[in-house]
N, CA, C and O atoms as a Tripos MOL2 file, in Angstrom:
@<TRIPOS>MOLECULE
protein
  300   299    75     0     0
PROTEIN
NO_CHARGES

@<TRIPOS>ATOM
      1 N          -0.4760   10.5090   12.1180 N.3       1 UNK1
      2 CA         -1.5150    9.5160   12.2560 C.3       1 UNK1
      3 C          -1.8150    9.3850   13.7450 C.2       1 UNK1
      4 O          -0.7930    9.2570   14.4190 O.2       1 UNK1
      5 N          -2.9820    9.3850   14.4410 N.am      2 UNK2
      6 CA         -3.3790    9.2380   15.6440 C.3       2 UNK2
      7 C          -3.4580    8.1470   15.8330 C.2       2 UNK2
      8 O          -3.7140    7.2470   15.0340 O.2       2 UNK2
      9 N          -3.2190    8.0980   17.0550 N.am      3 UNK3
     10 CA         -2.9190    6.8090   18.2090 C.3       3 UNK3
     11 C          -4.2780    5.6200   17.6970 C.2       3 UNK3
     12 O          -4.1120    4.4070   17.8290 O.2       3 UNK3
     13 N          -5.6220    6.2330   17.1000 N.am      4 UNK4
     14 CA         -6.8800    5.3820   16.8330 C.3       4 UNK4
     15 C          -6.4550    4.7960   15.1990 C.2       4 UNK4
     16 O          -6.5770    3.6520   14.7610 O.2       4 UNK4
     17 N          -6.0510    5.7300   14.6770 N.am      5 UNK5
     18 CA         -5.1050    5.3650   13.3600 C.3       5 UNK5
     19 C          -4.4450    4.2880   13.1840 C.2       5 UNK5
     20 O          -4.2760    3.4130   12.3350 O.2       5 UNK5
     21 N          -4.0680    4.6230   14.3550 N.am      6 UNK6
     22 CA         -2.4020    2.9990   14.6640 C.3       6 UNK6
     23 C          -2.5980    1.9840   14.7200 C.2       6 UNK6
     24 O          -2.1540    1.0120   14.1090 O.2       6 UNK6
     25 N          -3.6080    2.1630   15.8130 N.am      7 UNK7
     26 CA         -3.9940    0.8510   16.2270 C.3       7 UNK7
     27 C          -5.0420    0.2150   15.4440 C.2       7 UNK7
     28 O          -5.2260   -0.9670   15.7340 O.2       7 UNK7
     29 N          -5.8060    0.7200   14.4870 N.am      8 UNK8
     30 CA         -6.4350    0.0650   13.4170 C.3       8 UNK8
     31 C          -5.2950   -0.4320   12.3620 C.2       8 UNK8
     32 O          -5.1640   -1.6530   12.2780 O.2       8 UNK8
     33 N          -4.6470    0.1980   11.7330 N.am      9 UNK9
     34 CA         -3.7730   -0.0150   10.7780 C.3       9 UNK9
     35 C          -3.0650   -1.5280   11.0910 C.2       9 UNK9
     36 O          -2.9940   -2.5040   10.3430 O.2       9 UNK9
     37 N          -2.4790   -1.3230   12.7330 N.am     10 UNK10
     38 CA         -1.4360   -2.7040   13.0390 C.3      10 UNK10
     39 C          -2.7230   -3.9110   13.1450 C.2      10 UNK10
     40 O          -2.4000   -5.0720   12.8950 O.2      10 UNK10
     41 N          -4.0560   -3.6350   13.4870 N.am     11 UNK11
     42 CA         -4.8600   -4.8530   13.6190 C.3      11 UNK11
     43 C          -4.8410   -5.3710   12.2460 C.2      11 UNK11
     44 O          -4.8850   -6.5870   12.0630 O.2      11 UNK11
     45 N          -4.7650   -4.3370   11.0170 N.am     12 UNK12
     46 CA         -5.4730   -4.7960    9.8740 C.3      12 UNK12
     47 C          -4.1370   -5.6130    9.3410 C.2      12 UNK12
     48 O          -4.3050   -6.6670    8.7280 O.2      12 UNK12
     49 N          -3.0780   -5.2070    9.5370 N.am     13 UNK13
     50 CA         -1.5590   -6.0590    9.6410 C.3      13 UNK13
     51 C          -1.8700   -7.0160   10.0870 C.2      13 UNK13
     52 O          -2.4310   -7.7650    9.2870 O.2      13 UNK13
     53 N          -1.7560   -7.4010   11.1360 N.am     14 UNK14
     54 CA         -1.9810   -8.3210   11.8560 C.3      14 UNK14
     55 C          -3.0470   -9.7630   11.1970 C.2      14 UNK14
     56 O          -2.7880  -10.9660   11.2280 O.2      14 UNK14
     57 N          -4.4710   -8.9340   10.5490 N.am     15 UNK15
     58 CA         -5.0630   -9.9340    9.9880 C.3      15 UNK15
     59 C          -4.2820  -10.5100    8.8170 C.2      15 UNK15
     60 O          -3.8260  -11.6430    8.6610 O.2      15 UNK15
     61 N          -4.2420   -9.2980    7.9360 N.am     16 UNK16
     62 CA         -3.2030   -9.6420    6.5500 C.3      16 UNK16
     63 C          -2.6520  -10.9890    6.8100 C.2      16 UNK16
     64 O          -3.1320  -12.0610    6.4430 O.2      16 UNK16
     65 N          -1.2180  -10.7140    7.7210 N.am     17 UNK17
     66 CA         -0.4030  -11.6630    7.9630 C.3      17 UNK17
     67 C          -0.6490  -12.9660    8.2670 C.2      17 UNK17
     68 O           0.0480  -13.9650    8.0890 O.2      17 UNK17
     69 N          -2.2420  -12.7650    8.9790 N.am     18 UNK18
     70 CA         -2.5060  -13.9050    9.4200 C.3      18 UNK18
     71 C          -3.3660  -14.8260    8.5250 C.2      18 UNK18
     72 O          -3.8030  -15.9650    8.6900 O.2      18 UNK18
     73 N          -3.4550  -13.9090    7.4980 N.am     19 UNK19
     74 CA         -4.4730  -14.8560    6.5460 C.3      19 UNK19
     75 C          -3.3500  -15.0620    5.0410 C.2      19 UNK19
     76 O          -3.6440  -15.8000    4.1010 O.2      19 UNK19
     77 N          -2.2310  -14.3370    5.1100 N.am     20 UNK20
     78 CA         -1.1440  -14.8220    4.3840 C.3      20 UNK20
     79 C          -0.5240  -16.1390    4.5890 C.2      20 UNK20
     80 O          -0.3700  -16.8540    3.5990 O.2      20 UNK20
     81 N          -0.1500  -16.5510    5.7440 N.am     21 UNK21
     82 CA          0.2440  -17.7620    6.3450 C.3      21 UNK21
     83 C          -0.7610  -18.5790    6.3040 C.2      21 UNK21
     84 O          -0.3650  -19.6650    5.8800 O.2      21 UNK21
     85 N          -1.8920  -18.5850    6.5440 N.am     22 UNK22
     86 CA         -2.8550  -19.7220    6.5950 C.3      22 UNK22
     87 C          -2.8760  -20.0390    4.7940 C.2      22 UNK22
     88 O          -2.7850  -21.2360    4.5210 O.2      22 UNK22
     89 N          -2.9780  -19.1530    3.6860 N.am     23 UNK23
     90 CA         -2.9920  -19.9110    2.5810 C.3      23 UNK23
     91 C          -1.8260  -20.1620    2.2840 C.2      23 UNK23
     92 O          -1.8460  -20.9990    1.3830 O.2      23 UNK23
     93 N          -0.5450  -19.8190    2.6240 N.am     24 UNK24
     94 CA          0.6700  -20.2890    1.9970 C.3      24 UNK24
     95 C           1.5400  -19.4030    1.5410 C.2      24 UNK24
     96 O           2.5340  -19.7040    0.8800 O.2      24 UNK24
     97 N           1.0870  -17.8240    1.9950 N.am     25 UNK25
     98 CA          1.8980  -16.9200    1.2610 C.3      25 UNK25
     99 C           2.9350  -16.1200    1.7760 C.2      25 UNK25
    100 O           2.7620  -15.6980    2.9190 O.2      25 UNK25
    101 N           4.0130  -15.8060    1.1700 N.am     26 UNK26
    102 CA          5.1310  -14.9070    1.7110 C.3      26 UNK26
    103 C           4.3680  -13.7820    1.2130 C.2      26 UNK26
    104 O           3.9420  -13.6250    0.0690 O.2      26 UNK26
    105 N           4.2290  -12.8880    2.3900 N.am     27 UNK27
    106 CA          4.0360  -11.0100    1.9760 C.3      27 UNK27
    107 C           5.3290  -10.1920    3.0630 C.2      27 UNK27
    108 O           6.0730  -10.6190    3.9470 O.2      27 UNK27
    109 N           5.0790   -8.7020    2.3770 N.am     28 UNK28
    110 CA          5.6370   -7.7960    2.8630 C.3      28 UNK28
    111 C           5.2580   -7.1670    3.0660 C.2      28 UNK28
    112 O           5.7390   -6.3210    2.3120 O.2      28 UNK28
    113 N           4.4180   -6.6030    3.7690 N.am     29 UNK29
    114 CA          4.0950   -5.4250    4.8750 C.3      29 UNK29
    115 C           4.8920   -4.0910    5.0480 C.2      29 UNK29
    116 O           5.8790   -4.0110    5.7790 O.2      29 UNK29
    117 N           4.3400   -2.9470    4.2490 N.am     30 UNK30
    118 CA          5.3360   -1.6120    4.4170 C.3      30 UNK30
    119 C           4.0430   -0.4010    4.8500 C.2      30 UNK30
    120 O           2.8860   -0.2570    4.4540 O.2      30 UNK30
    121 N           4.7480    0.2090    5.6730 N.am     31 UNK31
    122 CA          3.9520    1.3990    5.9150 C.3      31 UNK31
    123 C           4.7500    2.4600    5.3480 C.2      31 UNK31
    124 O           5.8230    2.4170    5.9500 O.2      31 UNK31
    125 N           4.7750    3.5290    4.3690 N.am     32 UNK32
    126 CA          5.3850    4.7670    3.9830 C.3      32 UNK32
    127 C           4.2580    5.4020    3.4740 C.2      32 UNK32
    128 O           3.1220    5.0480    3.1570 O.2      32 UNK32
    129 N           4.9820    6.5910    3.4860 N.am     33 UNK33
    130 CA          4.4100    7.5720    2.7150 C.3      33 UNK33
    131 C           3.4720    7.3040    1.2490 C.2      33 UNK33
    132 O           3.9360    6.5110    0.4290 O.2      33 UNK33
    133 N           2.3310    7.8970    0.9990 N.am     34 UNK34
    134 CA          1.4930    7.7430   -0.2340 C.3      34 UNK34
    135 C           2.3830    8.4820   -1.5330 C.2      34 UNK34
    136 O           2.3850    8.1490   -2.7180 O.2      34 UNK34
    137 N           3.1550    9.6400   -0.8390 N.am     35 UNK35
    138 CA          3.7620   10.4980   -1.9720 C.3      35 UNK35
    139 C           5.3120   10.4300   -2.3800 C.2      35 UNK35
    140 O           5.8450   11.1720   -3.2050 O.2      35 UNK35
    141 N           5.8900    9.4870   -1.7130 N.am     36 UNK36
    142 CA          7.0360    9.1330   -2.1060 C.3      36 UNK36
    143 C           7.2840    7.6570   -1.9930 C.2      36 UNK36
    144 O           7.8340    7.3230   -0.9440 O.2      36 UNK36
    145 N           7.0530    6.8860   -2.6800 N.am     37 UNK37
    146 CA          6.7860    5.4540   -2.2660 C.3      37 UNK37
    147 C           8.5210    5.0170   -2.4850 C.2      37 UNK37
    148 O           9.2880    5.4880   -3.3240 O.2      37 UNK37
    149 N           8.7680    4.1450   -1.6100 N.am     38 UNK38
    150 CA         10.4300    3.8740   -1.5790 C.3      38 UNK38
    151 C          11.0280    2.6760   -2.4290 C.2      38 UNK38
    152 O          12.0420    2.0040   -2.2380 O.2      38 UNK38
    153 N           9.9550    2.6230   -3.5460 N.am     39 UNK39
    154 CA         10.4920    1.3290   -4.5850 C.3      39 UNK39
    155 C          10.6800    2.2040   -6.0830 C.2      39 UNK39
    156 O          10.1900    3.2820   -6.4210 O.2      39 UNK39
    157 N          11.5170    1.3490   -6.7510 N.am     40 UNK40
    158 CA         11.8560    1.8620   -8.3760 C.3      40 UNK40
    159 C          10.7150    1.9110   -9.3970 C.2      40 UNK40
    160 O           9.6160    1.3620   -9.3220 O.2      40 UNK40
    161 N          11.0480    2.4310  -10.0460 N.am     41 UNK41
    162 CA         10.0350    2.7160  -11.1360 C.3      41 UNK41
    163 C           9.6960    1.1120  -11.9810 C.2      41 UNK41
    164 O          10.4880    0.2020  -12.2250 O.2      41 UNK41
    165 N           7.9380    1.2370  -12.3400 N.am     42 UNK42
    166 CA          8.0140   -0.1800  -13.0350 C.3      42 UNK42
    167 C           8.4900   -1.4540  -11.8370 C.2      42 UNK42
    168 O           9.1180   -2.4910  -12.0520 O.2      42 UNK42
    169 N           7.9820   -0.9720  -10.6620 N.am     43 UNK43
    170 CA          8.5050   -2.2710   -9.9720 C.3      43 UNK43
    171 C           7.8280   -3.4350   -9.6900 C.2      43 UNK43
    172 O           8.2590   -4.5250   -9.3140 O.2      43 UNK43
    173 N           6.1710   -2.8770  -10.0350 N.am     44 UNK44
    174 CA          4.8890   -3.9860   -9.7540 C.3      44 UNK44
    175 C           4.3400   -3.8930  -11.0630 C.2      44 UNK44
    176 O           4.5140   -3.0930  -11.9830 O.2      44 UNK44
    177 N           3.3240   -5.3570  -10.8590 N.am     45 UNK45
    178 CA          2.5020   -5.7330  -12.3210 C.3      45 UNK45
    179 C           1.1570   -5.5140  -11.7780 C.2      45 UNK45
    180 O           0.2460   -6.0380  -12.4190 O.2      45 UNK45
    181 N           0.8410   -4.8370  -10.7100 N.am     46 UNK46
    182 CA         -0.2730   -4.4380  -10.1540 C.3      46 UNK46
    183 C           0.0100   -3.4330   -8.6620 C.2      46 UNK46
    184 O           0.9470   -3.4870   -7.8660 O.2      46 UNK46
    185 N          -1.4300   -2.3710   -8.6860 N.am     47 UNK47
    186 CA         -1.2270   -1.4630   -7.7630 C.3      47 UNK47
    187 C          -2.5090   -1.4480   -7.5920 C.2      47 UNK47
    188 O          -3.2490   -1.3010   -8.5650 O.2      47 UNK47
    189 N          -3.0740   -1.6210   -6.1350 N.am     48 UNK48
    190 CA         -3.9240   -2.0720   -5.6860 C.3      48 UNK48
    191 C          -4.4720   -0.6770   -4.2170 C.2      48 UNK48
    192 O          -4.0110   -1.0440   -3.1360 O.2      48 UNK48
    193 N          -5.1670    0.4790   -4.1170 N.am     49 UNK49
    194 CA         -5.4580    1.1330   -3.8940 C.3      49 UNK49
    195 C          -7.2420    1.1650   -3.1340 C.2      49 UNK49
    196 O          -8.2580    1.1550   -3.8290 O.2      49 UNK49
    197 N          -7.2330    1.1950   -1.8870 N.am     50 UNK50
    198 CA         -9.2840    0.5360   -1.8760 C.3      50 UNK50
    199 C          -9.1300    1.7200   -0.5330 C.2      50 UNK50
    200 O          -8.1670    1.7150    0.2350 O.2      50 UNK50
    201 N         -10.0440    2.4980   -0.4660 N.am     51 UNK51
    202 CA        -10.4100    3.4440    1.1410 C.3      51 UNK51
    203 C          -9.4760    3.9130    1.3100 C.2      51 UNK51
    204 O          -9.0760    3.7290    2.4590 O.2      51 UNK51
    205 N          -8.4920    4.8060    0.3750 N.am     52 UNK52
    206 CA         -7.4170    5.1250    1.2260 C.3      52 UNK52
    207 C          -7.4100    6.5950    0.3250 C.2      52 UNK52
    208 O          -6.9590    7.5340    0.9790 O.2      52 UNK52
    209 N          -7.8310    6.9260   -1.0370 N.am     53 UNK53
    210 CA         -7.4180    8.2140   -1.4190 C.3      53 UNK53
    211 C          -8.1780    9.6100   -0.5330 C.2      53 UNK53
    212 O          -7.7320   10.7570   -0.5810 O.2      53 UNK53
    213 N          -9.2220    9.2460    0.1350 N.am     54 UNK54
    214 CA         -9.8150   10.4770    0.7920 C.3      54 UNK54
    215 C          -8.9050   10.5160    2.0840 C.2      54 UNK54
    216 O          -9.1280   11.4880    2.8060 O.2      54 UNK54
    217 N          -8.2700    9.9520    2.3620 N.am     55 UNK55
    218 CA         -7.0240   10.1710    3.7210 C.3      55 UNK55
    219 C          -6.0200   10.8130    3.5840 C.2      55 UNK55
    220 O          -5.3920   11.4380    4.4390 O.2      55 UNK55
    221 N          -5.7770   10.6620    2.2650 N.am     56 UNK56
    222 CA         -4.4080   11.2210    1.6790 C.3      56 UNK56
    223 C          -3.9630   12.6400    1.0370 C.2      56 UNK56
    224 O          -3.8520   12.7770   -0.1810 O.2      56 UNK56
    225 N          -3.7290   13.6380    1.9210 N.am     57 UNK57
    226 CA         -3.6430   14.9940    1.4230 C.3      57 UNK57
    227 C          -3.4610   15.5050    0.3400 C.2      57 UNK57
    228 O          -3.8390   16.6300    0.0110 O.2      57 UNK57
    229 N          -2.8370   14.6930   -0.3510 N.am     58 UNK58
    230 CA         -2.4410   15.1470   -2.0930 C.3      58 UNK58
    231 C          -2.6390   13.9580   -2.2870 C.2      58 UNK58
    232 O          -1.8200   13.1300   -1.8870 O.2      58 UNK58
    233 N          -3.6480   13.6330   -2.8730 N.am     59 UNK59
    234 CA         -4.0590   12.5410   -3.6220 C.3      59 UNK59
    235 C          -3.8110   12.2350   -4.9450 C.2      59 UNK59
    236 O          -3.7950   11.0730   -5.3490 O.2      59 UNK59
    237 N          -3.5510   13.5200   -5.8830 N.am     60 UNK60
    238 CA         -2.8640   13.0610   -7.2060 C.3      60 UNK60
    239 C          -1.8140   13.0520   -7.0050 C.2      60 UNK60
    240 O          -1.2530   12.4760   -7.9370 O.2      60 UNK60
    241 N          -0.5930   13.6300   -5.6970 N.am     61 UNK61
    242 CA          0.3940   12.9560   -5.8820 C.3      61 UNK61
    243 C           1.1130   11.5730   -5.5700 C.2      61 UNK61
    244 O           2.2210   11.1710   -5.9240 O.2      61 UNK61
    245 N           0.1650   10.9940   -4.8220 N.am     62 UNK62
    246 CA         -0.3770    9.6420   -4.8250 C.3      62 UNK62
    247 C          -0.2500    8.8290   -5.6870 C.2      62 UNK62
    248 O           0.4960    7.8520   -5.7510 O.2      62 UNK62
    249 N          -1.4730    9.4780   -6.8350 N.am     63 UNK63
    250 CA         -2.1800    8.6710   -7.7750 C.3      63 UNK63
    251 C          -0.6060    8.7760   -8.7730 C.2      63 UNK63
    252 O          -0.2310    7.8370   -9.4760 O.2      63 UNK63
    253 N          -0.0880    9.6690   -8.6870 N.am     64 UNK64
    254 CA          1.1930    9.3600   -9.5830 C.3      64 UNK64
    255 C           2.4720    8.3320   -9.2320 C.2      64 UNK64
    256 O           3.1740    7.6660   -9.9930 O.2      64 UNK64
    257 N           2.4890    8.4600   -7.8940 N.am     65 UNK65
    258 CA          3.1620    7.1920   -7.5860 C.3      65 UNK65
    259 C           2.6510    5.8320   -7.6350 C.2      65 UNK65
    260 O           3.3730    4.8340   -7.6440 O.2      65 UNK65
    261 N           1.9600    5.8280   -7.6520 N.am     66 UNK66
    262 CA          1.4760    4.4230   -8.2090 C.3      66 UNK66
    263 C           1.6450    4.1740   -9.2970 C.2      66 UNK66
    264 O           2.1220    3.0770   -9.5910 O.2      66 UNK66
    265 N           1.3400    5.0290  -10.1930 N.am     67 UNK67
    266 CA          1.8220    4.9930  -11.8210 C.3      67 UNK67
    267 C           3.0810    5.1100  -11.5670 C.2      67 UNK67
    268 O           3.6430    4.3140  -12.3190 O.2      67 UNK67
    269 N           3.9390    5.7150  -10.8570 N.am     68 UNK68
    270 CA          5.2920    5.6970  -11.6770 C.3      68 UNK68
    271 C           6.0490    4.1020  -10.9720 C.2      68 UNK68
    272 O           6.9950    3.5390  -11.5230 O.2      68 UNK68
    273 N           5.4640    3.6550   -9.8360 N.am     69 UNK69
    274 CA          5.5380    2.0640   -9.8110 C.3      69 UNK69
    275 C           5.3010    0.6910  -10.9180 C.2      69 UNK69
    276 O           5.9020   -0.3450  -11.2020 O.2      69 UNK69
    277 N           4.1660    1.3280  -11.2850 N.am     70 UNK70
    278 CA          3.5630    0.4050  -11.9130 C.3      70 UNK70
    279 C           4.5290   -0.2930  -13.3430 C.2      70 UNK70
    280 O           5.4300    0.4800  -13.6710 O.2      70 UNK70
    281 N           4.4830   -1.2390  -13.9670 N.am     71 UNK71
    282 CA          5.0040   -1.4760  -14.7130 C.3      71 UNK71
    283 C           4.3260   -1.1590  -16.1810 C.2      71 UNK71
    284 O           3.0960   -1.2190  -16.1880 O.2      71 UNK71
    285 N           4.7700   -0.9330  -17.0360 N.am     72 UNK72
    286 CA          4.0080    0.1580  -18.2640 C.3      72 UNK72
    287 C           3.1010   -1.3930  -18.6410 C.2      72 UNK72
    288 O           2.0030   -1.0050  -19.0400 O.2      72 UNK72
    289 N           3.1170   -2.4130  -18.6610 N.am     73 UNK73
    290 CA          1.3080   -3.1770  -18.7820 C.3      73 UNK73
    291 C           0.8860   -3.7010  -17.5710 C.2      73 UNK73
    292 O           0.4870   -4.8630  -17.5010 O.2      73 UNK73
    293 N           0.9360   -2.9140  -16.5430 N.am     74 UNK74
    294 CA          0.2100   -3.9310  -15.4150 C.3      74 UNK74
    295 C          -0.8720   -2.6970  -15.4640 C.2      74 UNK74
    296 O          -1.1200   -1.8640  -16.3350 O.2      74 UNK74
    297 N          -1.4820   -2.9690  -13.9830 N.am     75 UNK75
    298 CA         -2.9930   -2.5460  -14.1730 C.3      75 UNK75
    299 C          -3.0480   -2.1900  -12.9350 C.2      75 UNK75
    300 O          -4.0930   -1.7340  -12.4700 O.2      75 UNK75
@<TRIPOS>BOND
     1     1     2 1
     2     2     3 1
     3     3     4 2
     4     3     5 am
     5     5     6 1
     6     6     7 1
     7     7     8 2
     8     7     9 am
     9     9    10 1
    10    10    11 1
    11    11    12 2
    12    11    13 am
    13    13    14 1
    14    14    15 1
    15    15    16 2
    16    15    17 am
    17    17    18 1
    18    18    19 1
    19    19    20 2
    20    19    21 am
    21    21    22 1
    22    22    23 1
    23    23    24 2
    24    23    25 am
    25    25    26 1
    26    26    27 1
    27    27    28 2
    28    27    29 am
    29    29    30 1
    30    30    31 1
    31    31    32 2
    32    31    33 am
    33    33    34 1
    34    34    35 1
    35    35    36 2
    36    35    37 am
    37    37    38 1
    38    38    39 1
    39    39    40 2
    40    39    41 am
    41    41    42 1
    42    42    43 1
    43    43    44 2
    44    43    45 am
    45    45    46 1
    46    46    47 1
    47    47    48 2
    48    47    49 am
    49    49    50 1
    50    50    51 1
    51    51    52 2
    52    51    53 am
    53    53    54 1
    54    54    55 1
    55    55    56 2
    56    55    57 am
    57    57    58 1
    58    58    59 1
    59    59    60 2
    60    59    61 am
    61    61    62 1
    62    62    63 1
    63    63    64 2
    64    63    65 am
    65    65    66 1
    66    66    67 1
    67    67    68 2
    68    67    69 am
    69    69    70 1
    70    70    71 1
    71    71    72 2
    72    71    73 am
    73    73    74 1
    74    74    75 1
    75    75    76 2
    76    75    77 am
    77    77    78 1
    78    78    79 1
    79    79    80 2
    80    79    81 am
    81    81    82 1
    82    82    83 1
    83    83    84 2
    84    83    85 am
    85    85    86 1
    86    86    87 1
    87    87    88 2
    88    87    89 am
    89    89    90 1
    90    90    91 1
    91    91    92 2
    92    91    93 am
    93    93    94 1
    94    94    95 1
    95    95    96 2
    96    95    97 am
    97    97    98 1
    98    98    99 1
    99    99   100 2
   100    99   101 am
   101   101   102 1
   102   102   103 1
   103   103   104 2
   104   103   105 am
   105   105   106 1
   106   106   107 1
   107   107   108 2
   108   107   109 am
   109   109   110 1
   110   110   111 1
   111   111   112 2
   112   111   113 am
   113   113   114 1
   114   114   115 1
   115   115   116 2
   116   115   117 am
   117   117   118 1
   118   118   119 1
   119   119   120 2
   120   119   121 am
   121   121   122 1
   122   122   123 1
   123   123   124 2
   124   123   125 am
   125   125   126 1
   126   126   127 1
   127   127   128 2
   128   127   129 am
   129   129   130 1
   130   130   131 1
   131   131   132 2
   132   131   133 am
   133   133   134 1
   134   134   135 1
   135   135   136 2
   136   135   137 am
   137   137   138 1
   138   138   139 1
   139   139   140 2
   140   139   141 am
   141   141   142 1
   142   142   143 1
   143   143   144 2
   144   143   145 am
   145   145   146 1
   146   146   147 1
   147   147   148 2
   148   147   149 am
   149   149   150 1
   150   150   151 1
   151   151   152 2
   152   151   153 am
   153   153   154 1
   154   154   155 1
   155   155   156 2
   156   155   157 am
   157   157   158 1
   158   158   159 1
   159   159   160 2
   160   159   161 am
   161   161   162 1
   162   162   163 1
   163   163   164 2
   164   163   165 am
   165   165   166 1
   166   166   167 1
   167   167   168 2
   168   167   169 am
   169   169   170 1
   170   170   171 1
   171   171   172 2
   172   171   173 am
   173   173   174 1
   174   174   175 1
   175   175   176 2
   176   175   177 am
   177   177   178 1
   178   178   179 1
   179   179   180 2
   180   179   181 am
   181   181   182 1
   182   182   183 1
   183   183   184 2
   184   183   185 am
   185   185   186 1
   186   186   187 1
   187   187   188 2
   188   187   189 am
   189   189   190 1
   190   190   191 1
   191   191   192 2
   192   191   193 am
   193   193   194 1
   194   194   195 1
   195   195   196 2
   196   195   197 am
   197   197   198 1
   198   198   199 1
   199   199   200 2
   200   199   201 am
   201   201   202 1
   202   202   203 1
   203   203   204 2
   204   203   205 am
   205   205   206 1
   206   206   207 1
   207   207   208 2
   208   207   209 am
   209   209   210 1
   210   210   211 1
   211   211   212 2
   212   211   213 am
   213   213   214 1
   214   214   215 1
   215   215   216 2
   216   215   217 am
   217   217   218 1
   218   218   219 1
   219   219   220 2
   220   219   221 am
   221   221   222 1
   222   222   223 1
   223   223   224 2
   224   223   225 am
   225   225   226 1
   226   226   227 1
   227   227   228 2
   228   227   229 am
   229   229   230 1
   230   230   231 1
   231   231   232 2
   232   231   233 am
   233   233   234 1
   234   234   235 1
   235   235   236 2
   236   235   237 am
   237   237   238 1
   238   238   239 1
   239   239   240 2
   240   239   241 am
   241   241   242 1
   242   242   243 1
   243   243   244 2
   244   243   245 am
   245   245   246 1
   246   246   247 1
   247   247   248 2
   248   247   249 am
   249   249   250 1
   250   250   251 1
   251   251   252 2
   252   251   253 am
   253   253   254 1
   254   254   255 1
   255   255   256 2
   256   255   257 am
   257   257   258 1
   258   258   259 1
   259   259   260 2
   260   259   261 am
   261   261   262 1
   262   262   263 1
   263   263   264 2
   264   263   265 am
   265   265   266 1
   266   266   267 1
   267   267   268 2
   268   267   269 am
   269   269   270 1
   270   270   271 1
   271   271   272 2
   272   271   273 am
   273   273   274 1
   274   274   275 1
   275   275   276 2
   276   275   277 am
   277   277   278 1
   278   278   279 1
   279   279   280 2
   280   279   281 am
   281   281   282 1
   282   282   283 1
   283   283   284 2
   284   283   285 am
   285   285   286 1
   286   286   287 1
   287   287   288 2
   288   287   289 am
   289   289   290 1
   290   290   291 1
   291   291   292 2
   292   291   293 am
   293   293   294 1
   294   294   295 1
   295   295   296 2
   296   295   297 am
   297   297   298 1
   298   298   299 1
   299   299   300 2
@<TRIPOS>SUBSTRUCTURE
     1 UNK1         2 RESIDUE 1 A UNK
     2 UNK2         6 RESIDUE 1 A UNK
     3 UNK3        10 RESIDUE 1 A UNK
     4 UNK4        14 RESIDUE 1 A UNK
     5 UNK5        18 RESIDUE 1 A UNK
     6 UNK6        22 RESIDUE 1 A UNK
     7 UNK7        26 RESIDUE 1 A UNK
     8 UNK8        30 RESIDUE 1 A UNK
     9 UNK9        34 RESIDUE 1 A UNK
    10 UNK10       38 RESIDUE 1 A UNK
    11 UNK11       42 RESIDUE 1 A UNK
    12 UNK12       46 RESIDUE 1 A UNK
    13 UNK13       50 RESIDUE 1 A UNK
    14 UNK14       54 RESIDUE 1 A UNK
    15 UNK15       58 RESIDUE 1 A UNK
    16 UNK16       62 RESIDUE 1 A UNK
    17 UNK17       66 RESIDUE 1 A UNK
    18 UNK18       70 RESIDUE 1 A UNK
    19 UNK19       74 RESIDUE 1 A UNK
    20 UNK20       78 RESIDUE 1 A UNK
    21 UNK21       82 RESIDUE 1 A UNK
    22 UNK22       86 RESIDUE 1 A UNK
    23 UNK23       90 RESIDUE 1 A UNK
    24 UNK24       94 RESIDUE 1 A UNK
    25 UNK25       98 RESIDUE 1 A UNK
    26 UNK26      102 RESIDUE 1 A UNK
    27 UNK27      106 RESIDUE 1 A UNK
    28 UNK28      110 RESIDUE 1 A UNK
    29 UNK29      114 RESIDUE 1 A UNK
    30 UNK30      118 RESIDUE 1 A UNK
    31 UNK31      122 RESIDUE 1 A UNK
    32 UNK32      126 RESIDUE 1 A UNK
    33 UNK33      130 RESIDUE 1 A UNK
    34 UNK34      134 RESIDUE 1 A UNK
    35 UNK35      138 RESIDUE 1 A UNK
    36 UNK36      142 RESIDUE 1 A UNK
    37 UNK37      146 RESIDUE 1 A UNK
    38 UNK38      150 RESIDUE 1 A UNK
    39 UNK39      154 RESIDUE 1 A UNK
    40 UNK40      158 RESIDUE 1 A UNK
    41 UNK41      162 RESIDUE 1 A UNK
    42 UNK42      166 RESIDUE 1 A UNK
    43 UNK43      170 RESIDUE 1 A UNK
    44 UNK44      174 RESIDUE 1 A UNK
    45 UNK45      178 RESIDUE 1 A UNK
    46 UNK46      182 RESIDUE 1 A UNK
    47 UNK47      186 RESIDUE 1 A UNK
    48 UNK48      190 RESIDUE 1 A UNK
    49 UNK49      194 RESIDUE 1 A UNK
    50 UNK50      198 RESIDUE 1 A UNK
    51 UNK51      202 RESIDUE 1 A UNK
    52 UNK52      206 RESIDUE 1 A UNK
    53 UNK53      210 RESIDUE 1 A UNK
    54 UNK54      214 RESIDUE 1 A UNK
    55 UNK55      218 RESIDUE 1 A UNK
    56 UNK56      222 RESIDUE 1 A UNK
    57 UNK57      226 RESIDUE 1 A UNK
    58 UNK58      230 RESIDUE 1 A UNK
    59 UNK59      234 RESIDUE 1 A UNK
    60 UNK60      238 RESIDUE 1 A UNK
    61 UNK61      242 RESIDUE 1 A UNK
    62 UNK62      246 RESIDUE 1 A UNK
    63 UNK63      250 RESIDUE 1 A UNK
    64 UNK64      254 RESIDUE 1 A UNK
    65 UNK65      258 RESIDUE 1 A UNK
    66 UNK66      262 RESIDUE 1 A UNK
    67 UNK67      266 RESIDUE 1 A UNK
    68 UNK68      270 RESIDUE 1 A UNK
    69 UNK69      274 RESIDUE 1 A UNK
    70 UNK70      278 RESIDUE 1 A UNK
    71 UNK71      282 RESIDUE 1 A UNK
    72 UNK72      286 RESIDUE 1 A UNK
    73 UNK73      290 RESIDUE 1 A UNK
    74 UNK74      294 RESIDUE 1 A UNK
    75 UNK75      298 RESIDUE 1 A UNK
């Protein structure tokens, strides 16, 4: 990821966080990999994906980690 990469990514952190705290919310903030995501299977009740699959070199192997996150009825 280039240095113009970075520094967009940590601003958009930065807002996140800052608009997490103003309504009341605990978040977690992770940057990894699209193709090996570092949580268990079935671990979310939602997977939430917006501007990011044309960045991502293997994009169906992506699109499978998200499914294999996902919990068999979330969405």
């Amino acid at each position: 990821m280039g240095s113009r990469s970075r520094a967009h990514s940590h601003r958009d952190a930065a807002y996140a966080r800052s608009r997490a705290r103003d309504l009341g919310r605990a978040i977690s903030l992770r940057q990894d990999s699209a193709h090996a995501l570092p949580f268990a299977d079935a671990s979310f009740d939602t997977v939430v994906c917006t501007f990011s699959l044309c960045a991502i070199p293997d994009h169906e192997a992506a699109v499978d980690e998200m499914i294999r996150v996902l919990r068999p009825a979330g969405s």
